[in-house]
C-alpha positions as CSV (number, residue, x, y, z in Angstrom):
1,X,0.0,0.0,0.0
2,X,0.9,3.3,-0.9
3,X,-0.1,6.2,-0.1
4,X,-3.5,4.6,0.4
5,X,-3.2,3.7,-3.2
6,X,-3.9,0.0,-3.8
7,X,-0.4,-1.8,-5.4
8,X,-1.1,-5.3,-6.0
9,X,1.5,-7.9,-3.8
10,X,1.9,-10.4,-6.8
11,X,2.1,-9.6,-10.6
12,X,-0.2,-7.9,-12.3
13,X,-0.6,-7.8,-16.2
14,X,1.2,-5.2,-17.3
15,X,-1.6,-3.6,-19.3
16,X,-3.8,-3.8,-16.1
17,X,-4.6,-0.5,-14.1
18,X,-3.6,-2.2,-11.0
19,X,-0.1,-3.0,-13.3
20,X,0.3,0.6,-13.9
21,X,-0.4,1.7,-10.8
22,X,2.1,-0.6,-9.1
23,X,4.9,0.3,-12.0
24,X,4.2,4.2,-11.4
25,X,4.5,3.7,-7.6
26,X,8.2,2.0,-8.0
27,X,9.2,4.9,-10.4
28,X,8.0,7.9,-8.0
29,X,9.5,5.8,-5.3
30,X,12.7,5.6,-6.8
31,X,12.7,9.2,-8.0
32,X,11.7,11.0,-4.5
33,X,8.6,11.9,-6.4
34,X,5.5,12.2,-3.9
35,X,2.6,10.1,-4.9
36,X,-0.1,12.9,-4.2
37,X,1.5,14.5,-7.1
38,X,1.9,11.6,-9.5
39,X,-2.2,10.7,-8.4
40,X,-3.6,14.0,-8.2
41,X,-6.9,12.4,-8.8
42,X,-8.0,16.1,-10.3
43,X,-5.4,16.1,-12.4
44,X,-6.0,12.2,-13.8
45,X,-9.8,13.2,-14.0
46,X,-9.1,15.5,-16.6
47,X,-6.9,13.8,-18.9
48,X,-8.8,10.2,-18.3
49,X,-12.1,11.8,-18.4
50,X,-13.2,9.4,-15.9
51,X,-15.1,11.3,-12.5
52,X,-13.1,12.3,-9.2
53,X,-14.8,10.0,-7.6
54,X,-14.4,7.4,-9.7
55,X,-10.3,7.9,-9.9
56,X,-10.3,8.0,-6.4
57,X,-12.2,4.3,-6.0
58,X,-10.5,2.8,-9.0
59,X,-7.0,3.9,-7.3
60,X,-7.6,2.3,-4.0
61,X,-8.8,-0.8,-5.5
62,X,-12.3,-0.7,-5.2
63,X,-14.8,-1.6,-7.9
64,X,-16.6,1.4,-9.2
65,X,-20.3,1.8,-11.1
66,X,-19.4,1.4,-14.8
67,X,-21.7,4.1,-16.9
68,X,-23.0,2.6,-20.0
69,X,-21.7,4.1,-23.3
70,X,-24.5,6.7,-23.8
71,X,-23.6,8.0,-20.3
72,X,-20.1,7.4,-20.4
73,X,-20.0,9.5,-23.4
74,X,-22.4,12.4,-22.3
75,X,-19.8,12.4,-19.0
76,X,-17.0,12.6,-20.7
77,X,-18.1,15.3,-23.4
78,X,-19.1,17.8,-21.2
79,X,-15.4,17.1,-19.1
80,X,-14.0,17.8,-22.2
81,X,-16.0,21.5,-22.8
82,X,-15.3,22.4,-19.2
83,X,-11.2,21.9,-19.6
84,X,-10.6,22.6,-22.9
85,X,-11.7,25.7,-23.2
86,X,-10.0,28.5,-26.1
87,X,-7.5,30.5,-25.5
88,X,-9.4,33.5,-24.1
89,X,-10.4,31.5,-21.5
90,X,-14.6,30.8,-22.8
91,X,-15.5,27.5,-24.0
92,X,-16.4,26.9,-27.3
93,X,-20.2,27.3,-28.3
94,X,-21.9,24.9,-29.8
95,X,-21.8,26.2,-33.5
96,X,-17.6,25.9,-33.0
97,X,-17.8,22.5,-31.9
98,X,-19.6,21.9,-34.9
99,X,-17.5,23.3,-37.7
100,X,-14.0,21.8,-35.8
101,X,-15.8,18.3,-36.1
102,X,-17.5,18.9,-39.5
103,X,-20.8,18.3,-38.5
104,X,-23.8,20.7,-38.0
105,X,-24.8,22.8,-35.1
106,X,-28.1,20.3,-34.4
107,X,-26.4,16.9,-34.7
108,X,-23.7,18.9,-32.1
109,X,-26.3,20.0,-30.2
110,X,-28.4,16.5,-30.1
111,X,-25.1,15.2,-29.4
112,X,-24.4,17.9,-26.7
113,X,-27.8,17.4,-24.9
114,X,-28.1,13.4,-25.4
115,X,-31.1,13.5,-27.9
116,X,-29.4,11.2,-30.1
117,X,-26.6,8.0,-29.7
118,X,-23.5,9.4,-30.9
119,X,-21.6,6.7,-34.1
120,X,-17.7,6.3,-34.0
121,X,-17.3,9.1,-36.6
122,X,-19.0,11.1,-33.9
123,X,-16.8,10.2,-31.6
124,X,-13.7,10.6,-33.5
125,X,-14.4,14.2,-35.0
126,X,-15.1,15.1,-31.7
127,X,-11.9,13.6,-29.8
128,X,-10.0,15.5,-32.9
129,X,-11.6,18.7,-32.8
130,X,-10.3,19.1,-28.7
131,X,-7.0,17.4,-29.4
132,X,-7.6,13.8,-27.0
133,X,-6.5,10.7,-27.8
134,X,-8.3,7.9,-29.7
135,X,-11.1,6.3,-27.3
136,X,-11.4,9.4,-25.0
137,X,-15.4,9.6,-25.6
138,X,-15.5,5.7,-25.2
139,X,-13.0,3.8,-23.2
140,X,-13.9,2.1,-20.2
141,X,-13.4,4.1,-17.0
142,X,-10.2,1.3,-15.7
143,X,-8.8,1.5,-19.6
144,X,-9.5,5.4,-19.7
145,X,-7.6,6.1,-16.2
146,X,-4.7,3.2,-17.3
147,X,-3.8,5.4,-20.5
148,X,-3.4,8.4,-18.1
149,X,-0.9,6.6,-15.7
150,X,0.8,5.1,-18.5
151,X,1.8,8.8,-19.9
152,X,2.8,10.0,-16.3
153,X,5.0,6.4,-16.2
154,X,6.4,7.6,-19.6
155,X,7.2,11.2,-18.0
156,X,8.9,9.5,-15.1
157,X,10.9,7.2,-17.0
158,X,12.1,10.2,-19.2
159,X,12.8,11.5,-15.8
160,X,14.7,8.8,-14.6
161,X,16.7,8.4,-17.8
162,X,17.7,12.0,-17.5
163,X,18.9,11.3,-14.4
164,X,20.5,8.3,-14.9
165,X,22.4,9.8,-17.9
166,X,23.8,12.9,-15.6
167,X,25.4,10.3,-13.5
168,X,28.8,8.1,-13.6
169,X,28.8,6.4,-16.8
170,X,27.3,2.9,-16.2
171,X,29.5,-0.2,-17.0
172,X,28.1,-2.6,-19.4
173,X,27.4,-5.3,-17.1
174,X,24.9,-2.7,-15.3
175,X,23.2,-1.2,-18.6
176,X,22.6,-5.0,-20.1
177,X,21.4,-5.2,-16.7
178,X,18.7,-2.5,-17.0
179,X,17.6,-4.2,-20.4
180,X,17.3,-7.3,-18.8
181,X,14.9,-5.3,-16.1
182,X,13.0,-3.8,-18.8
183,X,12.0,-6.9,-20.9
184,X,11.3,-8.9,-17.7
185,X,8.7,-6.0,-16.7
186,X,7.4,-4.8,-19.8
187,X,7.9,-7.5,-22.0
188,X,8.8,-6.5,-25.9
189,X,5.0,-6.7,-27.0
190,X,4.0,-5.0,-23.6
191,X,6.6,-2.1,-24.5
192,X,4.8,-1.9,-28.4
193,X,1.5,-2.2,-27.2
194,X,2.4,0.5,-24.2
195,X,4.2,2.4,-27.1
196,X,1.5,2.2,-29.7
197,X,-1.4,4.0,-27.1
198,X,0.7,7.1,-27.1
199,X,-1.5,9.8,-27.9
200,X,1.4,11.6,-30.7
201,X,4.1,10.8,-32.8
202,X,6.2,12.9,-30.6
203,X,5.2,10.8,-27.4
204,X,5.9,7.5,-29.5
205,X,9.6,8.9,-30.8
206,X,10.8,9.5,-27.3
207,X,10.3,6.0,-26.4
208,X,12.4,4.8,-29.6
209,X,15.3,7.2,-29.1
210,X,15.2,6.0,-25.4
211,X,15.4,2.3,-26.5
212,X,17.7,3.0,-29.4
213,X,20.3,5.1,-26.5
214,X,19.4,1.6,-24.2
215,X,20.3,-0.6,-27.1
216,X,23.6,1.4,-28.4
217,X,24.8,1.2,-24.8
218,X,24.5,-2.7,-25.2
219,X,26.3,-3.4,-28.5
220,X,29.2,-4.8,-28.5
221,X,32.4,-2.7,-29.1
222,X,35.4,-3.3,-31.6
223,X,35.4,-5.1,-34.9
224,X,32.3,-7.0,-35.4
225,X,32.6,-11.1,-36.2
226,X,32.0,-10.6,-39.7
227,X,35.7,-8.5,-39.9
């Protein structure tokens, strides 16, 4: 336990929230990084979409109400019109929404006020128009909250790697160690699949130039065996 946060005492699947939960509470751990900032249940409510209250039960372990997808979607709509608002601080109308997501003002509106079921092309012109990831509108609430602990776990690992990298240089017994460490937690298809849910091309390049510096580290030095 941590923090009050529930960390499972066995494995969990990687992919799992309670997975991400436990791999984010070794990292702050190991970086002096206070949990109440890496779980800032506001701050997880807004980029999962998923309610306070729900973060808060789905941290500690406890099951919480699953909204079905009409609800889930009406929730998670609104979120998004409360927190991403425009640059001069009002929130975009209704007519706005519209034109960004190439639809007209009543199907936004219907949309808006849950007189009609939204499609996946709803849902996608939508999650474009206010920048989210794929599955914002729609994702489970466990899924929805596991994406935004697994971009906090990639910010910490940058962290950590900066860190790392400002110390002694590491021998190469001690980097193929750290290799080892990461297949053995992450697993190469858990590391693609992890990779793949990244919300930008710029999220997904910092993870291959930090496994290309990982792997560089590990080659072997001097003439190869085909010389």
């Amino acid at each position: 336990m941590t923090d009050d946060f529930s960390v499972p005492g066995g494995a969990a699947p990687p992919g799992s929230l309670p997975g991400v939960v436990a791999r984010v509470s070794a990292l702050a751990e190991r970086l002096g990084v206070r949990h109440s900032g890496v779980f800032d249940v506001t701050r997880l409510s807004v980029e999962s979409g998923v309610p306070e209250d729900v973060v808060q039960d789905l941290l500690h372990g406890r099951a919480a109400g699953e909204p079905d997808l009409q609800a889930r979607f009406l929730q998670r709509f609104d979120l998004l019109r409360q927190t991403r608002i425009k640059p001069n601080g009002r929130r975009w109308t209704q007519q706005e929404i519209a034109d960004g997501a190439g639809m007209s003002r009543q199907q936004a509106g219907a949309l808006i006020n849950g007189d009609r079921r939204p499609t996946m092309e709803h849902c996608a012109a939508i999650q474009r128009f206010f920048g989210v990831h794929a599955g914002f509108l729609t994702a489970e609430d466990a899924d929805a909250l596991g994406f935004a602990l697994q971009l906090t776990e990639q910010e910490l690992l940058q962290r950590l790697a900066d860190h790392e990298s400002d110390m002694a240089p590491t021998t190469r017994d001690e980097t193929d160690d750290a290799l080892e460490r990461l297949l053995q937690d992450h697993g190469v298809r858990g590391i693609a699949w992890r990779a793949a849910q990244l919300p930008t091309d710029k999220h997904r390049d910092k993870v291959t130039e930090w496994l290309d510096m990982l792997l560089e580290s590990v080659r072997p030095s001097g003439p190869s065996a085909d010389s």
